[in-house]
N, C-alpha and C positions, 0 to 999 in steps of 0.2 A: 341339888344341882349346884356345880361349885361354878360361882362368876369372876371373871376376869375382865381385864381388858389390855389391851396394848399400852406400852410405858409410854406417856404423852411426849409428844415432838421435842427436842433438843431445847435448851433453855433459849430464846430470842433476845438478839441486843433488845435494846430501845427501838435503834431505828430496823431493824426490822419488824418487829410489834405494831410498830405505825404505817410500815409497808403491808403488813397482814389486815389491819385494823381495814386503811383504805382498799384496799382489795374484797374485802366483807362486803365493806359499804357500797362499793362502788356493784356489786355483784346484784346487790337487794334494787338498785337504782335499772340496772341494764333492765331486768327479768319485768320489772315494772313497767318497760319501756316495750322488748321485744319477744315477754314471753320463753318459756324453757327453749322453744324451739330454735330460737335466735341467738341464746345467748352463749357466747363464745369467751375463753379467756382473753384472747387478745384483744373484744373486744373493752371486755371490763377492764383490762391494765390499762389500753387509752383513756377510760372512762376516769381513773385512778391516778392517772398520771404516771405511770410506772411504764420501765419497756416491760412487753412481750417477754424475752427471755426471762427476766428476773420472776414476773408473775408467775411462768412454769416453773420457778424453784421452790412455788411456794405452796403452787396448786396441779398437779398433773395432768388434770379436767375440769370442767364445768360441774359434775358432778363432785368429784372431791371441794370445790369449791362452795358448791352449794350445800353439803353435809356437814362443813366446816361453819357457816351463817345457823344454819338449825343448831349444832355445838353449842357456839359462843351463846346463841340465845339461852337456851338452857342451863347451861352453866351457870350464865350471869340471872338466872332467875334467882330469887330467895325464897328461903323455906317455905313452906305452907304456914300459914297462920294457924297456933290453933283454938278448935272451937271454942265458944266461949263459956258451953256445958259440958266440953269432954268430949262427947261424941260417940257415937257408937262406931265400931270397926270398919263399917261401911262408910258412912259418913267423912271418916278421916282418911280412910283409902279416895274415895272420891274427891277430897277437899285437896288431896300430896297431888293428884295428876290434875287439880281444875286448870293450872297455871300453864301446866306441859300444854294440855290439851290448844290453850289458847294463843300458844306462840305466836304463830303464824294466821292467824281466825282475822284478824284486820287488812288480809294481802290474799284474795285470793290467788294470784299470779305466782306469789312467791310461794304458797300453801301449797298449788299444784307443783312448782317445781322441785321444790324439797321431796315431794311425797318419791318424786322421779328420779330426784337423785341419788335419795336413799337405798333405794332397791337396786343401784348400778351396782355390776361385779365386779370390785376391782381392789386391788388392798388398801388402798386409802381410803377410801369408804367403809370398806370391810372394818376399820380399824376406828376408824367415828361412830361407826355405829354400834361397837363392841363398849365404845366410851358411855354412847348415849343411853340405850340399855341399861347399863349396869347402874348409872343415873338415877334411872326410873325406877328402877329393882330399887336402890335403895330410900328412894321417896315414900314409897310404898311401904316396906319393908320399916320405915323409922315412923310410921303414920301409926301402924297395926302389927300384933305379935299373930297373925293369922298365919296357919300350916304352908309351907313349900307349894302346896298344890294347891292352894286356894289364892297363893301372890302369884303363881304362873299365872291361873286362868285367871286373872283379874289383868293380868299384865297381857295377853292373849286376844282377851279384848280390847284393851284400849286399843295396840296397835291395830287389829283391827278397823276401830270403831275412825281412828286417825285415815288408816288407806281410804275407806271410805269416804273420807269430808277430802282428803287429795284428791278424789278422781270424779268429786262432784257430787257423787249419789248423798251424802249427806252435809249438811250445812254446819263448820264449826261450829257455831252460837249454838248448835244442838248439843252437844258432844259434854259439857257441863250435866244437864238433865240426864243424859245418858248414860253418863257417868254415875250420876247416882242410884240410878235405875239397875245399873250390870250389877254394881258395888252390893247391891242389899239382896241381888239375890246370889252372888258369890259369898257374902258376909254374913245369912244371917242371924240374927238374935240368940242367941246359946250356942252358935256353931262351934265346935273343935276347932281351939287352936286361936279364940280371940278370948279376949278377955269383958267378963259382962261388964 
């Protein structure tokens, strides 16, 4: 399956970067306060000090807004460490997603809202989430030489195993263990496609 993503947003002065930057911040501060339900762009550009109008140049919705906070985190994660034995396939599939896993695991508030704003229809989301994916694909993918079908369903779960600590039924601080649990039985021991 060939992965893609949309070509990232036009290069940012400075001071716009610091315009986006405060608008992140200020976005994780609102959601803290009022919950996905409450939070509005305009009220986060007050919150940021930015007008209104300029904030919509940057963010369309609440949503795109919030898809763009789950980004940067990501992004600005660093590699997985690796293990200090090697690892078996599973192991280091589980060890590339512990960190995704945990992004948001300290913020319930903001953990449900992400989960909310990722699944919105819209192309700017569509277009972060095409970034964030392909992300994950390749954390996974640089972790373990395991078959097509064995990174989908590994990747299949997690986001799964993610909706689920969004919408409550499971507790980030689980999704670690679980991770190793999906991983070894997607991965294991002689399987096609990894390396013993």
């Amino acid at each position: 399956m060939a992965r893609t993503t949309e070509a990232p947003r036009a290069r940012l002065s400075d001071r716009q970067a610091e315009t986006v930057r405060r608008l992140t911040e200020a976005a994780v501060a609102e959601v803290a306060e009022r919950r996905y339900e409450g939070l509005t762009v305009r009220g986060v550009a007050r919150r940021a000090g930015v007008a209104p109008a300029t904030a919509y140049t940057y963010f369309a919705s609440k949503d795109h807004l919030l898809a763009e906070v789950f980004w940067r985190r990501l992004r600005d994660l660093p590699p997985a460490a690796p293990l200090p034995h090697g690892g078996s396939p599973a192991e280091r599939a589980a060890e590339a997603l512990r960190g995704v896993a945990l992004l948001v695991a300290d913020d319930p508030a903001l953990s449900s809202a992400c989960t909310a704003a990722m699944l919105a229809d819209e192309p700017n989301v569509r277009r972060l989430r095409a970034r964030i994916g392909l992300r994950v694909h390749e954390r996974i993918a640089e972790a373990t030489d395991a078959s097509p079908a064995a990174l989908q369903t590994f990747e299949l779960a997690f986001y799964g195993a993610l909706v689920q600590a969004g919408m409550g039924h499971l507790s980030y601080d689980d999704l670690p263990a679980l991770l190793t649990t999906t991983a070894t039985t997607v991965f294991p021991p002689g399987s096609p496609g990894t390396t013993p």
